[in-house]
C-alpha positions in Angstrom: 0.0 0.0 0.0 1.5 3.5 -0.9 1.0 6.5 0.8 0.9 9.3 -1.2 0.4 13.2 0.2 1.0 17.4 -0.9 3.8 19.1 -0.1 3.5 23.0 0.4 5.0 23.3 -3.2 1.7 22.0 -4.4 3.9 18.6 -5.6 3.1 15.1 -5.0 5.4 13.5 -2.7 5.1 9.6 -1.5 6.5 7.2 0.2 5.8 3.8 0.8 4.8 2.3 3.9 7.8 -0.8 5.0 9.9 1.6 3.0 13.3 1.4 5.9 14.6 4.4 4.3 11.5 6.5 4.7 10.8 5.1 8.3 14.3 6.0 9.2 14.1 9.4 7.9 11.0 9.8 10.0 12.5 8.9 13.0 15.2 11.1 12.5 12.8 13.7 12.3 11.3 13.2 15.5 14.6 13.3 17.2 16.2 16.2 15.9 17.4 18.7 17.8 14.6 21.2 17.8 16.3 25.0 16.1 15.9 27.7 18.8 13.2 30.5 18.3 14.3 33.2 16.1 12.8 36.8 16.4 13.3 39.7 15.0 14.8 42.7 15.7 12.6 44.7 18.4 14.4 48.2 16.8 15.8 47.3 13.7 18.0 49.8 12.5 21.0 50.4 9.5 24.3 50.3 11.0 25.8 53.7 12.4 26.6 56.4 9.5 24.9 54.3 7.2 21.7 55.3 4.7 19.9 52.9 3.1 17.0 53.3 -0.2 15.1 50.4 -1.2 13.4 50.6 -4.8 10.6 48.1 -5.1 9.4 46.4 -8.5 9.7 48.8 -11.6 7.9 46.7 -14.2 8.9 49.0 -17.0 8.1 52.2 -15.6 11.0 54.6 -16.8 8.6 57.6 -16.5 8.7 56.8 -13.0 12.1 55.5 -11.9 13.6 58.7 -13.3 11.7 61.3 -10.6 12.3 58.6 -7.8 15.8 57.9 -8.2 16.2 61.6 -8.7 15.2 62.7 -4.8 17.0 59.9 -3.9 20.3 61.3 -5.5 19.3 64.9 -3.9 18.5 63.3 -0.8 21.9 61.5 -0.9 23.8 64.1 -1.5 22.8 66.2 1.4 22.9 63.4 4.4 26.1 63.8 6.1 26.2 59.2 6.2 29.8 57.7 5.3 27.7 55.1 3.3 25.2 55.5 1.5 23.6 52.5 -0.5 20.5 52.8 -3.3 19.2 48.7 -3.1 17.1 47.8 -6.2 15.2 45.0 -5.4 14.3 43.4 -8.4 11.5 43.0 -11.5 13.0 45.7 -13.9 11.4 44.4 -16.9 8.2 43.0 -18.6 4.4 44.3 -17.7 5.4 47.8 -17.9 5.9 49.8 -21.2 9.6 50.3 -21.4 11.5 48.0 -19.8 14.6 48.7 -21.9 15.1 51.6 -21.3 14.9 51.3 -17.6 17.6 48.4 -17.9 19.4 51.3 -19.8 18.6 53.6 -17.3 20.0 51.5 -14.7 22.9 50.2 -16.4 24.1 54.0 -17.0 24.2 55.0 -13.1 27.1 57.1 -12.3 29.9 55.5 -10.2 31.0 58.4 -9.3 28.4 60.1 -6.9 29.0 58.6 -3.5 26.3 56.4 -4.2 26.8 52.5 -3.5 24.4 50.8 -6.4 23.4 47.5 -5.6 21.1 45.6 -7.9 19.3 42.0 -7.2 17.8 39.6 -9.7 14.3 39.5 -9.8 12.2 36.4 -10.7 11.1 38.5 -14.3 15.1 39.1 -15.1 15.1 35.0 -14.6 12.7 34.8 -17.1 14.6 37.0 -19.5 17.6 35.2 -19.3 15.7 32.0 -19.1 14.6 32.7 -22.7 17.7 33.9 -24.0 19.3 30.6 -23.2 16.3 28.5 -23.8 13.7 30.0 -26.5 11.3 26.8 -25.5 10.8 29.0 -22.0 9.1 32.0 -24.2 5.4 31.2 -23.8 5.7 30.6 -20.2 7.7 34.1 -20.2 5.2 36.1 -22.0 2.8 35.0 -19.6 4.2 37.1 -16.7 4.3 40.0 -19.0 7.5 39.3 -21.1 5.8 40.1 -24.3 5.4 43.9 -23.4 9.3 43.9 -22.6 9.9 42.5 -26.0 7.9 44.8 -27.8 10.0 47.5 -25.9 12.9 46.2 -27.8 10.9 46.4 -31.2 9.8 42.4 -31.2 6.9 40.8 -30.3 5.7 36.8 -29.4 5.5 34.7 -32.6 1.8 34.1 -33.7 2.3 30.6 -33.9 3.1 30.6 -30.2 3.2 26.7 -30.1 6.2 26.1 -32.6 9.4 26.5 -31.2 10.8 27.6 -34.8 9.1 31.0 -33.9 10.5 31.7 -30.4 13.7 30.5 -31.3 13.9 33.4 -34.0 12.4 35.9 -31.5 15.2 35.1 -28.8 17.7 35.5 -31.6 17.1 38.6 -32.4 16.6 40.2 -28.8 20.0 38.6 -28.1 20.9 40.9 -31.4 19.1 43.6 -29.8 20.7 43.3 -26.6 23.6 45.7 -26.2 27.0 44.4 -24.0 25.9 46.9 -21.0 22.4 45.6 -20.8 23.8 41.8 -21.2 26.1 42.4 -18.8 23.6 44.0 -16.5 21.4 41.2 -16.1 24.1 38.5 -15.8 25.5 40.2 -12.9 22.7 40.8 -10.2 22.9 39.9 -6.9 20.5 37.8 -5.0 20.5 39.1 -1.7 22.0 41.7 0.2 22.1 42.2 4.2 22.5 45.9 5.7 22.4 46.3 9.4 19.0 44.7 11.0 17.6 44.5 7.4 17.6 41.2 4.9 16.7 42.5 1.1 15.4 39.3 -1.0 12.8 36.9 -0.4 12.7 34.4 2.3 12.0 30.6 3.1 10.9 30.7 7.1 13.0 28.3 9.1 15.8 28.6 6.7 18.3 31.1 7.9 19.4 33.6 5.8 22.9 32.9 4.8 21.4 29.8 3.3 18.3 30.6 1.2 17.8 29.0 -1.8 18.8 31.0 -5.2 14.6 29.9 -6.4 13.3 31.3 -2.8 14.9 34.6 -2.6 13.2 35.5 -6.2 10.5 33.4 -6.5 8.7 32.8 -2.8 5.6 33.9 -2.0 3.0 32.5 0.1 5.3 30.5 2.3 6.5 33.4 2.8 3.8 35.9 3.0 1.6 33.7 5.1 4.1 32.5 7.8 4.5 34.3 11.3 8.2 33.0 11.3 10.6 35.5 12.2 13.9 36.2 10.9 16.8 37.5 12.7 16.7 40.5 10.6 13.7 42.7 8.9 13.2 40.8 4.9 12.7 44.1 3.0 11.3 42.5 -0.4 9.0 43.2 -3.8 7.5 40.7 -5.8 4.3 40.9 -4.2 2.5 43.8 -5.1 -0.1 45.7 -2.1 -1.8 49.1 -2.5 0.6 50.6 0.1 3.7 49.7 1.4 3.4 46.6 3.5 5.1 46.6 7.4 5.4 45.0 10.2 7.7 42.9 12.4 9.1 40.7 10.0 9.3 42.2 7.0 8.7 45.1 4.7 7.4 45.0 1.4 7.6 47.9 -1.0 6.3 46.5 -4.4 3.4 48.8 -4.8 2.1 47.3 -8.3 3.9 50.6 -10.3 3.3 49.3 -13.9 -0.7 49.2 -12.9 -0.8 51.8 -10.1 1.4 54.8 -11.1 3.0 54.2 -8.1 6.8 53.5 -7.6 7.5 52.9 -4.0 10.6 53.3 -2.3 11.6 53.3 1.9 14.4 54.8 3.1 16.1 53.4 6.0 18.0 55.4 8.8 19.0 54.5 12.0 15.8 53.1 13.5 14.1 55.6 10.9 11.9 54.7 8.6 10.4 56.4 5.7 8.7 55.7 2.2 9.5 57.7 -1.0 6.8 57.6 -3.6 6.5 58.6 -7.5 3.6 59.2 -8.2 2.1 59.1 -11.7 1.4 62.7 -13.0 2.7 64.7 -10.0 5.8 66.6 -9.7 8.8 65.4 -7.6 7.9 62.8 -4.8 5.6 62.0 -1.9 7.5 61.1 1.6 5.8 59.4 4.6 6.8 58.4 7.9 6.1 54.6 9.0 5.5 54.4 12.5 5.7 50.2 12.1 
């Protein structure tokens, strides 16, 4: 008789009953040394001198990175912090309207401002380079919005989206269209980054940080969103997007659906300080709010 049950990935896993491998396992289970409670920080804050700007999920939306990053820059360049670090945490491209040129845009940062730029790899960047290297992957990528980033790039899906002849010539040519910077770009983002108190990424709960897998901190969700597990540091993290910024004890989200919305969210992070920057479709400059959380 086999026993047969769902993990939380939604995949069938089994084993069978008899089965000395799987009753061992068990056992082991039982008796392993139970991990102590983690909790988060009761003050989370950056480290002394230290400045921190968290860009959530820009979809496409050049008309609105521009402004944002903008006060940021102005912003930076009046704090009196030794470090000062602009954290970009993924989703650059697809959904949005002109995701190459926010690649561009982003590529094209000055080194030179006494601005640390740190970039991470987004599940939708994945999915880019997924196709790139594998044109069979194109359907599945168009389906999370990669069509509107080709089309930014002067391509679009083939129309015979079932024949791999057609995405193969489509990934061709928007490895043609790719210039070296914006290549380059994309094969060199981070996947996490840890300031101070604060964890940027996604999260498996019960895993500690330093050893998150390279598919959670892009692609987790639910486990994630739904857990009460704490961390020993605040997750700061898109890829989920909410009508407002998103805080409490564990985490922070800042992905504020901009490619729908109008709304490119960012939170600034000071000391204990917190406060989210905002470009807002069709106003002038940016919004700033205090979070109390």
């Amino acid at each position: 008789m086999e026993r047969r049950w769902t993990g939380d990935a939604g995949k069938e896993v089994g084993g069978r009953f008899g089965d000395p491998d799987h009753e061992n396992s068990m056992i082991s289970t039982l008796f392993k040394k139970r991990r102590p409670r983690i909790a988060a920080p009761d003050r989370p804050e950056t480290p002394q001198g230290t400045v921190v700007w968290a860009i959530g999920d820009i979809h496409g939306r050049l008309d609105l990175l521009q402004p944002l990053v903008e006060a940021i820059m102005v912003d930076a360049a009046a704090s009196a912090a030794e470090r000062k670090v602009v954290i970009f945490l993924g989703d650059y491209v697809d959904r949005g309207p002109d995701s190459r040129g926010v690649i561009r845009y982003l590529a094209d940062l000055p080194a030179d401002c006494g601005i640390e730029w740190r970039f991470l790899k987004g599940n939708h960047e994945e999915a880019m380079l997924d196709f790139l290297d594998d044109p069979s992957a194109g359907a599945r990528w168009c389906e999370y919005g990669g069509d509107a980033a080709l089309r930014s790039y002067g391509l679009k899906p083939p129309e015979l989206k079932h024949k791999l002849e057609g995405w193969a010539r489509v990934s061709a040519d928007l490895d043609h269209k790719l210039t070296p910077r914006e290549r380059a770009f994309l094969e060199n983002l981070e996947l996490s980054l840890s300031v101070g108190d604060y964890f940027h990424a996604g999260a498996r709960p019960g895993e500690p940080l330093d050893r998150q897998s390279e598919r959670d901190l892009m692609w987790i969700r639910n486990s994630f969103l739904d857990s009460d597990v704490e961390f020993d540091k605040v997750v700061v993290h898109g890829h989920t997007p909410t009508r407002e910024v998103h805080v409490d004890r564990r985490r922070i989200g800042v992905d504020t659906k901009a490619y729908d919305s109008g709304v490119l969210s960012a939170v600034r992070l000071e000391g204990a300080t917190r406060v989210v920057v905002r470009a807002v479709e069709g106003e002038t400059g940016v919004v700033r709010e205090v979070l109390a959380g």
